[in-house]
mmCIF file of the C-alpha atoms, coordinates in Angstrom:
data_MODEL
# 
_entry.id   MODEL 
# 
loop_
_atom_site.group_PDB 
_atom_site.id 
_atom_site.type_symbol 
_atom_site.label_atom_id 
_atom_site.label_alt_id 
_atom_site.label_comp_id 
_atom_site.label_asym_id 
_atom_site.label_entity_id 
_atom_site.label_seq_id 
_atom_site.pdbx_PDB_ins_code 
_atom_site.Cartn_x 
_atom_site.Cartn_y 
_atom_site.Cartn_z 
_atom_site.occupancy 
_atom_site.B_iso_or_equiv 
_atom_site.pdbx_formal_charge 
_atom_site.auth_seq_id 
_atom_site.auth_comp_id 
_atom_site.auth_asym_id 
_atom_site.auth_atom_id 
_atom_site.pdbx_PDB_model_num 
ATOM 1   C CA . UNK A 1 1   ? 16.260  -18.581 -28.296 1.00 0.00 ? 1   UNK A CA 1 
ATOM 2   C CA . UNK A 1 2   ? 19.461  -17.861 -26.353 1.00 0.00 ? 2   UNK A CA 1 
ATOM 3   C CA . UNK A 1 3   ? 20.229  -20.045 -23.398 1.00 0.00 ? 3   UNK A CA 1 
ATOM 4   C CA . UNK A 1 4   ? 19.402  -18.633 -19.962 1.00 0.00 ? 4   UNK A CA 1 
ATOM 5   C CA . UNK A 1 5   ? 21.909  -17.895 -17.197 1.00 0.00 ? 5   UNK A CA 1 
ATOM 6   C CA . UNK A 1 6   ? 21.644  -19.854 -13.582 1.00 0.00 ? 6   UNK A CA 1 
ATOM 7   C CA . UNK A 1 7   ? 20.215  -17.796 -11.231 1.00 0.00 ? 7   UNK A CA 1 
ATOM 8   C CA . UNK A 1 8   ? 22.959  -17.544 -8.493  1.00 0.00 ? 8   UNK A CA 1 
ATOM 9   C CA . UNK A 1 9   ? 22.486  -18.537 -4.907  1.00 0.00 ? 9   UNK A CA 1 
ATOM 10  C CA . UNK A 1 10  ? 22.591  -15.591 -2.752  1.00 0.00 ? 10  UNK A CA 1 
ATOM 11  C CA . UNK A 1 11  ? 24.011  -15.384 1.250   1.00 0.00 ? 11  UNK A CA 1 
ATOM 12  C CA . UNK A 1 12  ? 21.540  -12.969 2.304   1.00 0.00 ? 12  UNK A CA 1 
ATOM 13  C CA . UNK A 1 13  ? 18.318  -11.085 0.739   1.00 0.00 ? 13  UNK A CA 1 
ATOM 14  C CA . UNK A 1 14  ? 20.654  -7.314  0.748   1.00 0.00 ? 14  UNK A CA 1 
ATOM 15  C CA . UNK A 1 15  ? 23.150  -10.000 -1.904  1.00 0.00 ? 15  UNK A CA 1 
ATOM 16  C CA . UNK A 1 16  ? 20.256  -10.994 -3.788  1.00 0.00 ? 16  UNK A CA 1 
ATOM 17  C CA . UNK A 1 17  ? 18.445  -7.270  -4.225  1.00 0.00 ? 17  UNK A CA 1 
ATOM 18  C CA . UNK A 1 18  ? 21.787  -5.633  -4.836  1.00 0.00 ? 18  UNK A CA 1 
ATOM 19  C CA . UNK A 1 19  ? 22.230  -8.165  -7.573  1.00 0.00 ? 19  UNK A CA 1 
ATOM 20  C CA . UNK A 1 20  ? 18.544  -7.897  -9.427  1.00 0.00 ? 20  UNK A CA 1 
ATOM 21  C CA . UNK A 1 21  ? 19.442  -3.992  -9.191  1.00 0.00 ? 21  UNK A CA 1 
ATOM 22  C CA . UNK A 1 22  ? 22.163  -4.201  -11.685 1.00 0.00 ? 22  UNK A CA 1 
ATOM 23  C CA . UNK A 1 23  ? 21.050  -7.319  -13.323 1.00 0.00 ? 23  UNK A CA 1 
ATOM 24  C CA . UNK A 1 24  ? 19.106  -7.643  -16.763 1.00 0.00 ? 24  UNK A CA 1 
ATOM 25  C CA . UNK A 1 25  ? 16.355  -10.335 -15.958 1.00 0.00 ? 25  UNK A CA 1 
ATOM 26  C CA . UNK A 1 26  ? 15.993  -11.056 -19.489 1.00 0.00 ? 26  UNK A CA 1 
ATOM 27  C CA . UNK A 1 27  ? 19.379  -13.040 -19.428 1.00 0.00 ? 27  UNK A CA 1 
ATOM 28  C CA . UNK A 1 28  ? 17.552  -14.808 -16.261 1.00 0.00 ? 28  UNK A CA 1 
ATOM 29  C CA . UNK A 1 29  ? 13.853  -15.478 -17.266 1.00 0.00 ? 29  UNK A CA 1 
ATOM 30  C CA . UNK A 1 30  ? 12.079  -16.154 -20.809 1.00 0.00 ? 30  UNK A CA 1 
ATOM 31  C CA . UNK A 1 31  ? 9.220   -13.567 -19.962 1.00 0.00 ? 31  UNK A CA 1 
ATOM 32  C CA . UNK A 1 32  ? 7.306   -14.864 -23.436 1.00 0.00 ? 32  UNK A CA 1 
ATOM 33  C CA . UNK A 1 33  ? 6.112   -17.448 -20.826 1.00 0.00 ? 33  UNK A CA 1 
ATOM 34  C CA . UNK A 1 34  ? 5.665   -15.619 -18.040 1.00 0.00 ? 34  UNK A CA 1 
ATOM 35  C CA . UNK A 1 35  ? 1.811   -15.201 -16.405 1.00 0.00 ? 35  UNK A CA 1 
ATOM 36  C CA . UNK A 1 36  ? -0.094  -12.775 -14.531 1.00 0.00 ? 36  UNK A CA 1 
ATOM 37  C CA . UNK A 1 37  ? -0.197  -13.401 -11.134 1.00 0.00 ? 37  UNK A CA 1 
ATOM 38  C CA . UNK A 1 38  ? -2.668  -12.101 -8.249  1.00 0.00 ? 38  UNK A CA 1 
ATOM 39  C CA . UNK A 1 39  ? -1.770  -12.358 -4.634  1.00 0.00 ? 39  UNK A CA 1 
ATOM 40  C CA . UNK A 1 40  ? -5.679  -11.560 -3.047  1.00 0.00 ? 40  UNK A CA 1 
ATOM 41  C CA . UNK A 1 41  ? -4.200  -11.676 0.190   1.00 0.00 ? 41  UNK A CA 1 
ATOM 42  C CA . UNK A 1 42  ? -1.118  -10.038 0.101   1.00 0.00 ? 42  UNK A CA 1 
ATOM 43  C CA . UNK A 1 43  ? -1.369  -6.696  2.689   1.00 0.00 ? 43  UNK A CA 1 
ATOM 44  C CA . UNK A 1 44  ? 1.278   -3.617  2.609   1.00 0.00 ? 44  UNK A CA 1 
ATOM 45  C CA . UNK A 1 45  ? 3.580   -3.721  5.365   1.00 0.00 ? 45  UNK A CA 1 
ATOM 46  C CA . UNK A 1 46  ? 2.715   -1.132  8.210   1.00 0.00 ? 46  UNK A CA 1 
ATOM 47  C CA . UNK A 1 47  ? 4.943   0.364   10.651  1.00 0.00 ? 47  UNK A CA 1 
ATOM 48  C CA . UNK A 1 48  ? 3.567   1.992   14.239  1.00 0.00 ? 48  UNK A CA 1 
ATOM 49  C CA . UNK A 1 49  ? 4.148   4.941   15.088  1.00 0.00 ? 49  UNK A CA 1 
ATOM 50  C CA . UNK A 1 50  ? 3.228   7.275   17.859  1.00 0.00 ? 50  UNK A CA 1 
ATOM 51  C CA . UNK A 1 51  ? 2.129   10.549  17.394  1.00 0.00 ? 51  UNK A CA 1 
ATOM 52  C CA . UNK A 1 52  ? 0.854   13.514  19.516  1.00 0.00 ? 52  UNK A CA 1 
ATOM 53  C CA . UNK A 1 53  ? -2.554  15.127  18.378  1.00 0.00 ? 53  UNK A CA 1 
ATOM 54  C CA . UNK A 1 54  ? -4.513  18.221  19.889  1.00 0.00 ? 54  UNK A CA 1 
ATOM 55  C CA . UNK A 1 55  ? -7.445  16.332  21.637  1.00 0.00 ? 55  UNK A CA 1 
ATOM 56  C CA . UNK A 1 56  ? -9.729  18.301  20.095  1.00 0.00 ? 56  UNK A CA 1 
ATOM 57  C CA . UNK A 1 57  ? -8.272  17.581  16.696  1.00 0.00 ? 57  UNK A CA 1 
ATOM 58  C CA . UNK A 1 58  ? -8.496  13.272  17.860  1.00 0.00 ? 58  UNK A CA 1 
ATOM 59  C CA . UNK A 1 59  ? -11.815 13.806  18.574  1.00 0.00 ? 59  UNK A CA 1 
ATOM 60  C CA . UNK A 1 60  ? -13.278 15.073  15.647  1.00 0.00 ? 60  UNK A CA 1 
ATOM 61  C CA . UNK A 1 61  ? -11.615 12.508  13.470  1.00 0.00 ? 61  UNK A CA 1 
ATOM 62  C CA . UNK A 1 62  ? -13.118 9.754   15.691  1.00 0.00 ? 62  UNK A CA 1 
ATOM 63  C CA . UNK A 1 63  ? -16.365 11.770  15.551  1.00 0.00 ? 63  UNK A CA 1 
ATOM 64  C CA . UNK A 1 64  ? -15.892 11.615  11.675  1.00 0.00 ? 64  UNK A CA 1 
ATOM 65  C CA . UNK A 1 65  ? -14.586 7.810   11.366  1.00 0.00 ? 65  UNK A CA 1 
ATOM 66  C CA . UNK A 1 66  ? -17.819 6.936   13.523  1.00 0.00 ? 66  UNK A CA 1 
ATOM 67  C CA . UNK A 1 67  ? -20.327 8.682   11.004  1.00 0.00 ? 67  UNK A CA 1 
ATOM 68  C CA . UNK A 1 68  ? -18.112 6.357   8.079   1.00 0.00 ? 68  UNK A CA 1 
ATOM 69  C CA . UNK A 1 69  ? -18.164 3.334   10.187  1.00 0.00 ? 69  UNK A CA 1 
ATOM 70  C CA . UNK A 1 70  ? -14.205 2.939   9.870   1.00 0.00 ? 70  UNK A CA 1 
ATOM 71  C CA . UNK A 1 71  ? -11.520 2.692   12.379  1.00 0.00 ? 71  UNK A CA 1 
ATOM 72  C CA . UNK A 1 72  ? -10.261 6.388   13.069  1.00 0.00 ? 72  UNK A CA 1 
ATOM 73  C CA . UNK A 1 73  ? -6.447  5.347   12.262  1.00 0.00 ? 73  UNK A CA 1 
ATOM 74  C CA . UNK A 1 74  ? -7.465  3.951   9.033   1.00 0.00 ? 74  UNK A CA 1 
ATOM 75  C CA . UNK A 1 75  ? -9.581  6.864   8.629   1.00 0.00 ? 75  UNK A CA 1 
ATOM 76  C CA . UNK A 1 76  ? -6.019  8.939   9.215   1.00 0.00 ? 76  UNK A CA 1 
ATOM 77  C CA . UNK A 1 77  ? -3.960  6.869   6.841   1.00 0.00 ? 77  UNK A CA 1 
ATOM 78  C CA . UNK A 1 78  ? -6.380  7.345   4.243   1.00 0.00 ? 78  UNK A CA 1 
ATOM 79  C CA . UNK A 1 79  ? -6.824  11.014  4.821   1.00 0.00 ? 79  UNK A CA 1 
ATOM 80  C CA . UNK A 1 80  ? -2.837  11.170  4.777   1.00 0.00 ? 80  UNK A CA 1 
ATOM 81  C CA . UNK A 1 81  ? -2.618  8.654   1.737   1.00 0.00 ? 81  UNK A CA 1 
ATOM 82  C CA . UNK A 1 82  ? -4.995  11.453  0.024   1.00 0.00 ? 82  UNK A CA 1 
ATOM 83  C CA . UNK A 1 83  ? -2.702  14.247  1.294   1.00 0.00 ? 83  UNK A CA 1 
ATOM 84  C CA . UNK A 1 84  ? 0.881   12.628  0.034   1.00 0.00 ? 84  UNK A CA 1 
ATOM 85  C CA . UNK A 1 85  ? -0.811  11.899  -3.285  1.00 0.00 ? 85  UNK A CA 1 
ATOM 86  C CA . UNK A 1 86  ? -1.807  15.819  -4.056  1.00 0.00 ? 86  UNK A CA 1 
ATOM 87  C CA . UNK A 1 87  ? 1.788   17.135  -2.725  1.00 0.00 ? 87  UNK A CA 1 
ATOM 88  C CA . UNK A 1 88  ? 3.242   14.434  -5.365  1.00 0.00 ? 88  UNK A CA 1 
ATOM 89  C CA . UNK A 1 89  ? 0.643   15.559  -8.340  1.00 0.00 ? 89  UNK A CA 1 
ATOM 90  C CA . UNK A 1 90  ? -0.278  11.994  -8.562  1.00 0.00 ? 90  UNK A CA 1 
ATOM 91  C CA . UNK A 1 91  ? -3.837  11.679  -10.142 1.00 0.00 ? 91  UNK A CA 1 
ATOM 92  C CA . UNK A 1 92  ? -6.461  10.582  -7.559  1.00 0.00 ? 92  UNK A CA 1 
ATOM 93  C CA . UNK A 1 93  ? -5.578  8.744   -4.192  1.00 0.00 ? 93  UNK A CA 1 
ATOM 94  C CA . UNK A 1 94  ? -2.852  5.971   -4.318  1.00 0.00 ? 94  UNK A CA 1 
ATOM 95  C CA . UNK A 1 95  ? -5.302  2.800   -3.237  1.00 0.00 ? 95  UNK A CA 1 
ATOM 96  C CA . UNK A 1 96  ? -2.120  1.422   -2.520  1.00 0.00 ? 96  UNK A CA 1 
ATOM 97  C CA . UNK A 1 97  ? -1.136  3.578   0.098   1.00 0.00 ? 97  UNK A CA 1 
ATOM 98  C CA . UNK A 1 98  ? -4.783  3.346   1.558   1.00 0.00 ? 98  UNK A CA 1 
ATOM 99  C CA . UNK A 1 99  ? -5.862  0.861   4.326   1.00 0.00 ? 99  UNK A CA 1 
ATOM 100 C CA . UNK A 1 100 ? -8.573  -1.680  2.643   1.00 0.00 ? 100 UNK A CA 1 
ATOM 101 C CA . UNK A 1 101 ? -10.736 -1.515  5.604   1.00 0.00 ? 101 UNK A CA 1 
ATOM 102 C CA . UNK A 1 102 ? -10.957 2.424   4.847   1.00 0.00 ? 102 UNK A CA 1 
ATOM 103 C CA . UNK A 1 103 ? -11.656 2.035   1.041   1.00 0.00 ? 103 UNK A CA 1 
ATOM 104 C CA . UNK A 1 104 ? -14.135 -0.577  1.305   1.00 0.00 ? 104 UNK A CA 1 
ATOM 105 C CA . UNK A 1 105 ? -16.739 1.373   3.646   1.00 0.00 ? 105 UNK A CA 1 
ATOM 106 C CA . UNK A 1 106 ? -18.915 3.591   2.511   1.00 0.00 ? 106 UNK A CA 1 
ATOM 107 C CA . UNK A 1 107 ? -20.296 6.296   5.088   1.00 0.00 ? 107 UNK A CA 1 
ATOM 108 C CA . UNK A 1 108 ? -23.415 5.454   6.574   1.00 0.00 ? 108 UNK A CA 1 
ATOM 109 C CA . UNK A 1 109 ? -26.811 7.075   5.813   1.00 0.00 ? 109 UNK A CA 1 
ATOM 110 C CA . UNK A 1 110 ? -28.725 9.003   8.739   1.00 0.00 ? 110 UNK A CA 1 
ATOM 111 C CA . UNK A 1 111 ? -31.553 7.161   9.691   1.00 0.00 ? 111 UNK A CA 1 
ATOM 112 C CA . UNK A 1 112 ? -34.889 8.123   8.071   1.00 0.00 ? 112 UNK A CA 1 
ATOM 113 C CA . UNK A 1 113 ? -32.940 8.649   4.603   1.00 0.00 ? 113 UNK A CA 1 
# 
């Protein structure tokens, strides 16, 4: 086995990603020893945004997040997660751009069902 670099100590994060960009980790890090890690909490980052909707068009997608039992906004970030993944051909939805609190939910059953 070939002796591993130092790792260099970076001023600021843009230093340190500009740096992994070029670099070959496998001059950093033995990966034969590496393990899989799971981060159960770890939640996409979201950014607000504020955008104008026919009322009509609001309501019905509160009318239809109701009938699922989800938030309406995380009913519209799944319906737009759907919608970027069929303009990109990518098979199925992306559950990563999906909220969890959409994707967990099933829609609820009328009563007497």
């Amino acid at each position: 086995m070939t002796k591993l670099k130092r790792i260099p100590k970076f001023a600021t994060e843009a230093a340190e990603q500009a740096f992994w960009a070029k670099a070959d980790t496998t001059e950093y890090f033995d990966w034969s020893t590496a393990r899989r890690v799971i981060f159960p909490n770890l939640k996409p980052t979201t950014t607000p945004i504020s955008i104008r909707l026919p009322e009509t068009l609001l309501l019905e997608l509160k009318r239809l997040a109701n009938e699922r039992d989800v938030p309406y906004q995380s009913l519209m970030k799944v319906y737009l997660a759907e919608r970027v993944a069929a303009e990109r051909g990518w098979q199925g939805p992306d559950k990563r751009l999906q909220p969890a609190k959409a994707r967990r939910r099933r829609p609820r059953k009328p009563a007497g069902e």
